[in-house]
C-alpha positions in Angstrom: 135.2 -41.8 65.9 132.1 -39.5 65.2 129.7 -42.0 65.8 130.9 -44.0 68.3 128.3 -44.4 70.8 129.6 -45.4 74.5 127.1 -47.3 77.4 127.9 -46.4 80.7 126.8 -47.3 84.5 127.5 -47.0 88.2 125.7 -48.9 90.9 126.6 -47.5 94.3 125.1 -49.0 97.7 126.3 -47.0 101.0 124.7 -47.2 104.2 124.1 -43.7 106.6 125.3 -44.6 110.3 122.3 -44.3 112.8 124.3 -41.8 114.9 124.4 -39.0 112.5 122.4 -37.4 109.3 125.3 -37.1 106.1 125.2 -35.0 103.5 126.7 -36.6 100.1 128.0 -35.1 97.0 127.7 -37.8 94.5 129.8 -37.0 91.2 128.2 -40.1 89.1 127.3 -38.6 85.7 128.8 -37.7 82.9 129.4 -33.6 81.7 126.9 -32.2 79.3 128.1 -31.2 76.0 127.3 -34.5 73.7 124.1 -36.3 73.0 123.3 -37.7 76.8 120.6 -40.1 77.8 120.9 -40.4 81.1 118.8 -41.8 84.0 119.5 -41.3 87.8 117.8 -42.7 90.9 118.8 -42.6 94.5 116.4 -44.5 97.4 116.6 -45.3 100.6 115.5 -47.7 102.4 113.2 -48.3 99.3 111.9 -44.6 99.4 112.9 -42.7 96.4 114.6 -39.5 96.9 115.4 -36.2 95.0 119.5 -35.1 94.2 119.6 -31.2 94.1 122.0 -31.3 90.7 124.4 -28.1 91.0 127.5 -27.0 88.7 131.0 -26.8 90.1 133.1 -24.1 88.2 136.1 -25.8 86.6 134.8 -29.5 88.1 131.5 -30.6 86.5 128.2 -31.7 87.7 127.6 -32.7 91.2 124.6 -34.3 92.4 123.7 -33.3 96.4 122.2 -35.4 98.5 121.0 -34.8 102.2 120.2 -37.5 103.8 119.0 -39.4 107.6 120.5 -42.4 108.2 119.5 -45.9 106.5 120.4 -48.0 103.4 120.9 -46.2 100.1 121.0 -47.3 96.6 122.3 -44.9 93.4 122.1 -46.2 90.2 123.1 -44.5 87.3 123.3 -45.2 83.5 123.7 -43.2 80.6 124.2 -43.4 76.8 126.6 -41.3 75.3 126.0 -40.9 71.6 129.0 -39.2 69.4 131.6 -36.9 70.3 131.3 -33.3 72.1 133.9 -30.6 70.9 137.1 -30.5 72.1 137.4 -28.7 76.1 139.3 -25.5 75.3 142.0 -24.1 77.5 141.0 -20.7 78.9 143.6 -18.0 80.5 142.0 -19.0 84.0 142.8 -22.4 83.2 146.5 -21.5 82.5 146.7 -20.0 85.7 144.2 -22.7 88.1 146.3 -25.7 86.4 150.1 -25.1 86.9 149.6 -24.2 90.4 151.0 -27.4 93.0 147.6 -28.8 94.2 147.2 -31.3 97.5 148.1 -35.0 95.5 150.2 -32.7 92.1 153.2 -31.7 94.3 154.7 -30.4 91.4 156.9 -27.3 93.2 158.9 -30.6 94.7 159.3 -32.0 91.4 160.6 -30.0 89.3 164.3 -31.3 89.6 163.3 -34.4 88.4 161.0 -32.9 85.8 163.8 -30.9 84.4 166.4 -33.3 84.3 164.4 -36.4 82.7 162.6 -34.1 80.2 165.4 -31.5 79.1 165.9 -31.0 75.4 161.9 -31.8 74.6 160.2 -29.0 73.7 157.2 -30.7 71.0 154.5 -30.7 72.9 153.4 -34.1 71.0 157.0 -35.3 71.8 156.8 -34.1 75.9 153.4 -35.6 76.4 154.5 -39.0 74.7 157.9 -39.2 77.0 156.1 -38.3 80.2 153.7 -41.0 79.6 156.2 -43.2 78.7 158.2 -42.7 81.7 155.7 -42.8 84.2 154.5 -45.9 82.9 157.7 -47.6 82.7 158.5 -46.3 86.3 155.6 -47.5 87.9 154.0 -51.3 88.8 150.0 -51.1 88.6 149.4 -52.8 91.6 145.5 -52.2 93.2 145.6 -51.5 96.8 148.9 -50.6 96.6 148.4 -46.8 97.6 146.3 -45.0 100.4 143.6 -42.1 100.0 146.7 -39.5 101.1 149.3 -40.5 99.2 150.5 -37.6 96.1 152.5 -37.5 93.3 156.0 -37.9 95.8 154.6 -40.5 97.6 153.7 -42.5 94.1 157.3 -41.9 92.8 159.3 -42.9 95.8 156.9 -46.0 96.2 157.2 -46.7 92.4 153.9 -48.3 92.4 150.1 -47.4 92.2 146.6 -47.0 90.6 145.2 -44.7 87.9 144.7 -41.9 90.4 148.5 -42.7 90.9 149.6 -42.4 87.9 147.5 -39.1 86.7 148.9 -36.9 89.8 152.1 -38.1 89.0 151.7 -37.0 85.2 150.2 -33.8 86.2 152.8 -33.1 88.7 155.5 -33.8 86.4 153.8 -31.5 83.3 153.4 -28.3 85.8 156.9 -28.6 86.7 157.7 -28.1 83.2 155.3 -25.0 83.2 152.6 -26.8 81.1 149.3 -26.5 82.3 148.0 -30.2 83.3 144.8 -31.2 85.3 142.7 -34.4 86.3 139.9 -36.0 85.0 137.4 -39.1 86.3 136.2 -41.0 83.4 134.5 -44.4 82.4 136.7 -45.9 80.6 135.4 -48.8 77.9 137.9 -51.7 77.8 138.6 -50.7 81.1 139.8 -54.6 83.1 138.5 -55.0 85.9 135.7 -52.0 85.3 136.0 -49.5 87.6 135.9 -45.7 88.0 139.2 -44.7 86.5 141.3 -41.2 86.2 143.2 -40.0 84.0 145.4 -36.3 83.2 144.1 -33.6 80.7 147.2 -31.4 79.2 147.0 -28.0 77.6 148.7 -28.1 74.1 147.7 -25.8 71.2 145.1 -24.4 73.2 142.7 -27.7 73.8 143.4 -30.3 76.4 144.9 -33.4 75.7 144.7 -36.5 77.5 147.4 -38.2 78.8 146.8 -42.3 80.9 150.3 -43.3 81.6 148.7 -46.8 82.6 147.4 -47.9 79.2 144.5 -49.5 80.7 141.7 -48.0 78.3 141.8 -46.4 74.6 141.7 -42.6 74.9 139.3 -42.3 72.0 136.4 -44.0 73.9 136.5 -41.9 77.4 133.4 -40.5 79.0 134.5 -37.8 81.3 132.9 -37.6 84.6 134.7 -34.6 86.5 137.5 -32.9 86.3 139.8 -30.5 88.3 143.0 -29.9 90.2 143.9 -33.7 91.2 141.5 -36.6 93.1 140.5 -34.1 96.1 138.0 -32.6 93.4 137.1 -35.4 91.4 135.9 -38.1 93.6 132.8 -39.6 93.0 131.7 -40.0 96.6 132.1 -37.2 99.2 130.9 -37.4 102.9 130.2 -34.0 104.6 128.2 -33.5 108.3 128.6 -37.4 108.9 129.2 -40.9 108.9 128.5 -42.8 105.3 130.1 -46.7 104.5 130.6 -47.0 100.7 128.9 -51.1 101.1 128.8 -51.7 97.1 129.9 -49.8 94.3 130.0 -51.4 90.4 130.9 -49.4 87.3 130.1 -50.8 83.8 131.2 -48.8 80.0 131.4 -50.5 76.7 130.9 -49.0 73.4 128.6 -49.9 70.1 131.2 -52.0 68.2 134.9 -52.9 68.6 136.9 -50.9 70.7 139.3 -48.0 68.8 142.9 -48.7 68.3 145.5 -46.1 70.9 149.1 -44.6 69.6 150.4 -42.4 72.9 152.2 -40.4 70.2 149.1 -38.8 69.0 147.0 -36.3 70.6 143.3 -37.0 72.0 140.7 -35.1 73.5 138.0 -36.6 76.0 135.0 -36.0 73.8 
């Protein structure tokens, strides 16, 4: 997969109330680290305006907008040619990423954890069963969840999305004392196309990802953001007011046919 080349997009249209100014932190565009082509613009009401790009330790890129109220329009498209080295797992990660988080409850999972996953100790084998299990456990169904609901919430439900699934992955990983985070991607082969999320896992010192939904091949993700579960990965974030999400499309294909996924192998979002 060296020279796969991936296409990606994200077409978001949102509309600032007239009571209030907002200030938005728009998480749109892909991590550096590969060869990027990228292209963002943001307008409103037809005016063009700047983003004040900043980096969030342990998170990714963020780009910062301030704005009065009106109609805005962010588009964004990149091409992402080849394959960036695989993310290694620092000793602040190891720490950072087996802590419970808001949606990873995984200090109220660790019964569970223990007693569906004793007697695995390959980390190949571990990461393949959780998958496996989550999966089978839970129904995809799209709306089926709320902005609040965690990894306990998901489990006791037994249904959800792909932010469903990942917290529950994570959740269930960190109860078993393996360090375990979450990451926004595009996802090629993706259907429908959407914004999807996904867990990273540390094994052998790299991070492995783990998409107990199946939706996508592993091999052709662009990551987005990353961190502790979806509280710091979402793409849109309102602070100091009032914005209405209006519109929001998300495209990623890749040159060529689409690669071929075995959960029982280990991949790296490169």
């Amino acid at each position: 997969m060296t020279d796969i080349r991936r296409l990606v997009s994200a077409h978001l249209v949102l509309d600032v109330v007239k009571t209030s100014s907002a200030i938005l932190k728009l998480v749109v565009s892909e991590m550096p680290g590969t060869g990027l082509d990228e292209r963002l613009t943001v307008a409103r009401d037809g005016v063009s305006l700047d983003a004040t790009e900043t980096v969030i330790p342990g998170e990714g890129r963020m780009h910062v907008l301030r704005l009065s109220p009106g109609r805005v329009v962010v588009d964004y498209a990149a091409a992402v040619s080849g394959r960036a080295a695989q993310a290694t797992v620092s000793e602040a990660d190891r720490i950072v990423y087996l802590r419970p988080s808001r949606y990873a409850e995984s200090d109220r999972m660790t019964a569970v954890a223990r007693s569906e996953f004793a007697g695995i100790t390959g980390p190949v084998e571990l990461l393949a069963a959780v998958s496996s299990w989550v999966g089978t456990r839970l129904s995809y169904v799209p709306g089926s969840s709320g902005p609040t609901d965690g990894a306990v919430d998901t489990l006791l439900a037994r249904r959800g999305v792909c932010r469903d699934y990942a917290h529950l992955v994570v959740a269930l990983l960190r109860a078993l004392d393996v360090p375990a985070r979450m990451a926004a991607v595009y996802a090629p082969g993706l259907d429908p196309m959407d914004f999807h999320a996904v867990a990273e896992v540390a094994v052998d010192g790299y991070w492995r990802v783990v998409d107990a939904t199946l939706l996508a091949p592993r091999a052709s993700l662009v990551r987005i953001a990353l961190g502790r579960d979806a509280a710091d990965t979402a793409f849109l974030s309102t602070y100091e007011g009032i914005a209405e999400l209006l519109e929001s499309s998300v495209t990623a294909v890749v040159d060529g046919p689409l690669p071929d996924d075995d959960v029982t192998e280990l991949v790296g979002i490169g």
